[in-house]
C-alpha positions in Angstrom: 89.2 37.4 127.2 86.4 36.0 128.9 84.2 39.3 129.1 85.8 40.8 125.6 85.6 37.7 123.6 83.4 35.2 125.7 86.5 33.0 126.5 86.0 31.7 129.7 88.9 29.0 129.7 91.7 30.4 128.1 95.2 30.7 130.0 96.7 33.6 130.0 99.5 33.0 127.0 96.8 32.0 124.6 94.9 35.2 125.7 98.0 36.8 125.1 98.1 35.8 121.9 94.8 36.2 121.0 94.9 40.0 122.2 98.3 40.3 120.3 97.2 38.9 116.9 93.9 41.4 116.8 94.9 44.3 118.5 99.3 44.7 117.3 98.3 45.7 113.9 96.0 48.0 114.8 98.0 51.6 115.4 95.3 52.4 117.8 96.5 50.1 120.1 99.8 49.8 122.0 101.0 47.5 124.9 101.6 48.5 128.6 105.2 48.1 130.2 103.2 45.7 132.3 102.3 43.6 129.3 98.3 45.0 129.0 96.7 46.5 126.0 95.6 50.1 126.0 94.5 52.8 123.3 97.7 54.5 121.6 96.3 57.9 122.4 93.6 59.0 124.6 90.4 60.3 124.0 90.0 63.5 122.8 88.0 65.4 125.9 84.4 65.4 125.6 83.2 69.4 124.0 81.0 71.0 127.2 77.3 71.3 126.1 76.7 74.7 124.6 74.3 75.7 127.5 77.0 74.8 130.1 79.4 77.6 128.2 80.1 81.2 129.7 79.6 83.5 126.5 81.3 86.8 126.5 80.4 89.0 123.8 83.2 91.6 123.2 83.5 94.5 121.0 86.3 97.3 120.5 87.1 100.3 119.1 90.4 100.9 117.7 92.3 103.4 116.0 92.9 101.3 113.0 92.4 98.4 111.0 95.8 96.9 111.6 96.2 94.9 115.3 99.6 93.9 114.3 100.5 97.0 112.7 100.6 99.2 115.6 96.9 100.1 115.7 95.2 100.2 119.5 92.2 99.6 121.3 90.7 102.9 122.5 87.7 101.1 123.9 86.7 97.6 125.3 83.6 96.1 126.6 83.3 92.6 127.5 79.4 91.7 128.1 78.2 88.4 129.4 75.6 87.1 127.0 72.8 87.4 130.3 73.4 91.0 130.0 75.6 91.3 132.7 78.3 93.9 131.8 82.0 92.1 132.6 84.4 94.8 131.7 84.0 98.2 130.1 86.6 100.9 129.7 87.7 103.5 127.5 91.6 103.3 126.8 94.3 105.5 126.3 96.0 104.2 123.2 99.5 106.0 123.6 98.9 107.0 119.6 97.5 109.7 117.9 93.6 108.8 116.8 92.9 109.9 113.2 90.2 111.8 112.6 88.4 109.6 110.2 88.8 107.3 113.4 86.9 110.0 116.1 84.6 110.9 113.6 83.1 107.2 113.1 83.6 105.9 117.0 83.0 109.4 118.2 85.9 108.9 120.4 88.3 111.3 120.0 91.7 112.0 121.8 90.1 114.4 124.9 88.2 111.5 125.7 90.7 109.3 126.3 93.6 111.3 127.7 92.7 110.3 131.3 91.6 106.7 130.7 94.2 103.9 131.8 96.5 102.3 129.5 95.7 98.8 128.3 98.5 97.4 130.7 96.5 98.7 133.2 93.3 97.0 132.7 94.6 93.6 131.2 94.0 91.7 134.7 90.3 93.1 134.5 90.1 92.1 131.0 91.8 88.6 131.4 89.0 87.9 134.5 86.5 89.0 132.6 87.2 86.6 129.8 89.0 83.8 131.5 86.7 80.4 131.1 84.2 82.4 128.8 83.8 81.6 124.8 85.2 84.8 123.1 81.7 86.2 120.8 81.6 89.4 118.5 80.3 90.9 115.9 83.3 91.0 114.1 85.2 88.2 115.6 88.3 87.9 114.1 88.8 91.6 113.9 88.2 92.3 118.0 90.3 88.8 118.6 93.2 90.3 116.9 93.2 93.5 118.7 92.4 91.8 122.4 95.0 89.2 121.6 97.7 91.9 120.3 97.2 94.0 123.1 97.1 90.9 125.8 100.5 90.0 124.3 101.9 93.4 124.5 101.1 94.3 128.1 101.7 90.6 129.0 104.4 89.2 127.1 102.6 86.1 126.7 101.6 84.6 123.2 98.3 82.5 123.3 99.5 79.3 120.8 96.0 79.0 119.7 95.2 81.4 117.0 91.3 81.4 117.8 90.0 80.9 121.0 87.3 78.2 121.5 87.3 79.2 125.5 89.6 82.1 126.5 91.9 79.9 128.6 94.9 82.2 129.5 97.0 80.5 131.9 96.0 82.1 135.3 99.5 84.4 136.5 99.6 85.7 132.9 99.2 89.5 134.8 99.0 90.7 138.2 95.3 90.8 140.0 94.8 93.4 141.7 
C-alpha cells in the first residue's frame, strides 16, 4: 500500500481491504492462494521488432488450384529475404500434371519423374522455414499447398490457420 497508494501506516487487514474493495470488482484482477493480488491473465508476449524477424519468401508450383482437393506441389523454393536461397527443389507430385499446368510453369512430368517426393524433403522444408515469417506473392495460395503437404507427409495439423512465424513443433519429421 505504501508504494501503490502512498500508505505508509496501514496494517495489513486494512491494506487488505483497501486492495480488495479496488481491485475484486475488477475481472482483471484475481487473488493468490497466498492471499496477494495478481493480473487474471498474463500479458500477451511482446510482437519481436520487424527487423529482428527471419523472412522467408516462398513460392510454389502446383498442379492445380485446389491444395485440399488433391492438387500437389511440383516445385518449392524457400528464399531468405537477404537473398540467401533456404530450400529449392522440384517435386515429384505422384499425379498426373495437366497440360494447361506444364504449359504455364513449364514444368512438365519428364522433369519431375526423378525428383523426391514431398515426404522426402519435408525436414529440409520444415528447417528452412522453422522460426522464419512465411512471405509470398500469393500468400494464401502457397500457405495452403506448404501446409497441405506438411500435413500429408507429417501427419501433423498446424492449429493456426495462418502463420505469423512458421513455428512447427521441432520432431514434426525426421532430420536427416
Amino acid at each position: 500500500m505504501r508504494d501503490v497508494l502512498g500508505i505508509a501506516q496501514a496494517n495489513r487487514h486494512t491494506a487488505d481491504r483497501i486492495a480488495a474493495t479496488l481491485l475484486a470488482p475488477d475481472k482483471r484482477f484475481s487473488r493468490t492462494a497466498d492471499g496477494r493480488w495478481a493480473l487474471a491473465t498474463p500479458p500477451p508476449a511482446a510482437s519481436p521488432l520487424l527487423e529482428a524477424c527471419r523472412w522467408a519468401v516462398v513460392d510454389v508450383e502446383t498442379t492445380g488450384v485446389r491444395a485440399f482437393r488433391g492438387d500437389r506441389i511440383m516445385e518449392i523454393a524457400v528464399v531468405m529475404l537477404d537473398g540467401t536461397v533456404a530450400f529449392h527443389s522440384l517435386v515429384n507430385p505422384g499425379i498426373p500434371i495437366p497440360q494447361f499446368i506444364a504449359g504455364l510453369t513449364g514444368i512438365d512430368a519428364p522433369m519431375v519423374r526423378n525428383a523426391p517426393p514431398f515426404e522426402a524433403i519435408v525436414a529440409d522444408v520444415l528447417t528452412a522455414l522453422e522460426g522464419c515469417v512465411f512471405v509470398a506473392h500469393n500468400a494464401r495460395f502457397d500457405w495452403a499447398f506448404v501446409s497441405t503437404e506438411i500435413e500429408r507427409a507429417t501427419g501433423w495439423r498446424r492449429p493456426n490457420a495462418w502463420p505469423g512465424c512458421c513455428d512447427w513443433p521441432r520432431g514434426t519429421a525426421p532430420r536427416r
